[in-house]
C-alpha positions in Angstrom: -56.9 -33.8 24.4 -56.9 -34.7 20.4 -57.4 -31.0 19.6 -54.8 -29.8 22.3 -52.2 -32.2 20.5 -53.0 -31.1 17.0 -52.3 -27.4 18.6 -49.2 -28.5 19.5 -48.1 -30.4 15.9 -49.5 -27.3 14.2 -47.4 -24.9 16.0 -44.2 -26.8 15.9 -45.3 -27.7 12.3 -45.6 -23.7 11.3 -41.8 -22.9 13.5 -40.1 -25.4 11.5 -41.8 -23.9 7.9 -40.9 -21.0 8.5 -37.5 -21.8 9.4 -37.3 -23.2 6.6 -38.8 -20.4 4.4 -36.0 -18.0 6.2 -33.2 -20.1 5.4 -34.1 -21.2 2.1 -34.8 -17.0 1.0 -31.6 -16.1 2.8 -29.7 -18.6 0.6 -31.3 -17.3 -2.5 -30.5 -14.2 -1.9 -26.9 -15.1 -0.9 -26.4 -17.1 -4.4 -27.7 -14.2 -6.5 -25.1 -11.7 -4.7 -22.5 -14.6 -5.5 -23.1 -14.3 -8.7 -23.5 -11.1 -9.2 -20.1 -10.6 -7.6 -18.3 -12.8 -9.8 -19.5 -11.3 -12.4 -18.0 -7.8 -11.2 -14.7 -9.5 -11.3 -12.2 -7.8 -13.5 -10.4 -9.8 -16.5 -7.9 -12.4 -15.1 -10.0 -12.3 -11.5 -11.5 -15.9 -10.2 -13.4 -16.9 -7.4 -10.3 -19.2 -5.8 -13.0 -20.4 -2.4 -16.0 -20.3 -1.9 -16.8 -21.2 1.9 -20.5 -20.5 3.8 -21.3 -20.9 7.6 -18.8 -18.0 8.0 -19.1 -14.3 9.6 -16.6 -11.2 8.9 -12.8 -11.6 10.6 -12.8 -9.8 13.5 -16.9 -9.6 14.1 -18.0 -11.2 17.4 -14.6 -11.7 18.3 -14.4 -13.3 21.5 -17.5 -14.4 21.8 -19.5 -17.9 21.0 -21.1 -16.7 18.1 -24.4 -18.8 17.4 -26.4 -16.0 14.8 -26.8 -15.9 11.2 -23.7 -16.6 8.9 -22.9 -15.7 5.8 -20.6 -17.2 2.3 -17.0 -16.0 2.4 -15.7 -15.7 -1.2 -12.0 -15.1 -2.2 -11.6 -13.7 -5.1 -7.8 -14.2 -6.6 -6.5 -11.2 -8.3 -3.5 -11.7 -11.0 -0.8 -9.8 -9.4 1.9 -12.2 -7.4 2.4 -11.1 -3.8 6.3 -11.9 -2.2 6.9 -12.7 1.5 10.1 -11.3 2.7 12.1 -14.2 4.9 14.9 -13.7 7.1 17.6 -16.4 6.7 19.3 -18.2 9.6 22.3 -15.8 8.7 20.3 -12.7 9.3 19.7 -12.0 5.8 16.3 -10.6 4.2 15.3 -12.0 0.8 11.6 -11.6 -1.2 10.1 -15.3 -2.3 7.0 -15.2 -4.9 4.5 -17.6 -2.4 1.5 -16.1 -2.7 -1.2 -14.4 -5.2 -3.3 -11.3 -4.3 -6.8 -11.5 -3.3 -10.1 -10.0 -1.9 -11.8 -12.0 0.8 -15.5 -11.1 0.3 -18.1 -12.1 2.6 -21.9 -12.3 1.7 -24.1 -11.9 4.9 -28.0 -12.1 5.3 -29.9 -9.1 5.9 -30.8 -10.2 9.5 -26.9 -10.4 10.3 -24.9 -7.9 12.5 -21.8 -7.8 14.4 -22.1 -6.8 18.0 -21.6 -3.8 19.7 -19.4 -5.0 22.6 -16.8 -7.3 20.4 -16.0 -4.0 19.1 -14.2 -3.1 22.2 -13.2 -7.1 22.6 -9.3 -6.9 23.6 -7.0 -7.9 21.1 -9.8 -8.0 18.0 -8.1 -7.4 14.7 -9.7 -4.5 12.6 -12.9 -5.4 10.8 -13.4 -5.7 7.1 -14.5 -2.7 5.2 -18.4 -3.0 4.9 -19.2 -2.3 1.1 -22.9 -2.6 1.6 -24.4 -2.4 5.1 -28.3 -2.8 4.7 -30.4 -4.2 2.1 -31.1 -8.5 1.2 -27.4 -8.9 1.5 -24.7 -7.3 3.6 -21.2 -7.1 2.1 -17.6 -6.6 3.7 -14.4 -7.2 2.3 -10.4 -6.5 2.3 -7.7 -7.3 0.6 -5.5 -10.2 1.4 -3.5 -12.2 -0.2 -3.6 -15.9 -0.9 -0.7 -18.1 -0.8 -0.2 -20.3 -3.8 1.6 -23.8 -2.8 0.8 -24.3 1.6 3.5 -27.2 1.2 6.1 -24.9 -0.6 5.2 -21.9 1.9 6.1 -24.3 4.7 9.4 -25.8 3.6 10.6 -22.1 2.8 8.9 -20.8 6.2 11.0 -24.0 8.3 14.8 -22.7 6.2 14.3 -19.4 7.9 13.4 -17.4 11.0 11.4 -14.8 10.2 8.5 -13.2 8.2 7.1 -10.0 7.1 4.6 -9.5 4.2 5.2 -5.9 2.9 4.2 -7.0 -0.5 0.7 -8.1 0.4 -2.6 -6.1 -0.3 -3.2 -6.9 3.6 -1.0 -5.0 4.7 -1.2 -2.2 1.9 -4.2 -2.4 0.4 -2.7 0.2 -2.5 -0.9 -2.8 -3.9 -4.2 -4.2 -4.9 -4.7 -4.2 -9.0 -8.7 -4.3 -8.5 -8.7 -0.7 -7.5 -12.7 0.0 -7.3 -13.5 -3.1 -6.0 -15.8 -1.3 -3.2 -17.6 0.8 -6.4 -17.6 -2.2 -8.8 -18.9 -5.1 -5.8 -21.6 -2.1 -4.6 -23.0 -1.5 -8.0 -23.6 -5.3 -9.2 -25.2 -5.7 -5.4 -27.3 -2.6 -6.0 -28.1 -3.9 -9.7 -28.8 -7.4 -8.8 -31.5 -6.4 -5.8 
């Protein structure tokens, strides 16, 4: 009975090391490709957030999602980004709010969206994937990042409408890091 026990302790003893081994190389590799992305930043670029437990907008969309996550990372670009609001008196006028930016997200090599929340109904189009195999998977897309939530909400609550021509999200020409796939896929590739 002693030696069936010790079986037991062993076993669960060896699941929860190497666990733990997984987890702690897939968060060393994450943190190298976080730095090695911040590095690839161009002049006047910051990391503005830094958030892990995260998966790609749009991946596993409608489902209850329990796999491997990932870091997302925005990286805030120097070019300010106006929202157009429409007045009470019908009126269209451009307000600076936000900042541009690149949401980046940093995802283990086990990680992988699945192949039926692609055809999920009302799922928003995926991030571009930058690197797709390897220690870490990338995917990004410009965004933009607004500067003041508190200002953005007393200008949103004066007026009736929105629209965001002005933002990289919804032209990602606009954005002033223009080889950010190139420049983000060579420091992974270096790095690793």
């Amino acid at each position: 009975m002693n030696s069936q026990r010790l079986s037991i302790w062993l076993g669960v003893l060896f699941v929860i090391l190497s666990t733990f081994v997984s987890w702690s190389a897939g968060t060393t590799q994450l943190n190298r490709a976080i730095a090695a992305i911040t590095k690839s930043l161009p002049s006047g670029w910051t990391i503005a957030e830094q958030k892990s437990g995260e998966i790609p907008w749009g991946h596993h969309w409608n489902e209850n999602y329990t796999g491997p996550t990932g870091v997302l990372l925005v990286a805030k670009g120097v070019r300010p980004v106006n929202a157009d609001f429409l007045s009470t008196n019908g009126t269209w006028h451009a307000v600076h709010v936000a900042t541009e930016s690149l949401k980046i997200w940093l995802m283990p090599s086990n990680y992988s969206d699945s192949i039926l929340s692609r055809f999920a109904i009302g799922r928003p189009i995926s991030p571009t994937v930058v690197i797709g195999h390897g220690p870490v998977k990338v995917y990004a897309e410009p965004s933009s990042t607004i500067d003041s939530e508190k200002h953005f909400d007393e200008i949103l609550n004066r007026n009736v409408g929105i629209k965001w021509p002005d933002s990289p999200a919804n032209n990602p020409k606009l954005l002033t890091w223009k080889d950010w796939r190139l420049k983000m896929k060579e420091a992974i590739e270096k790095e690793f």
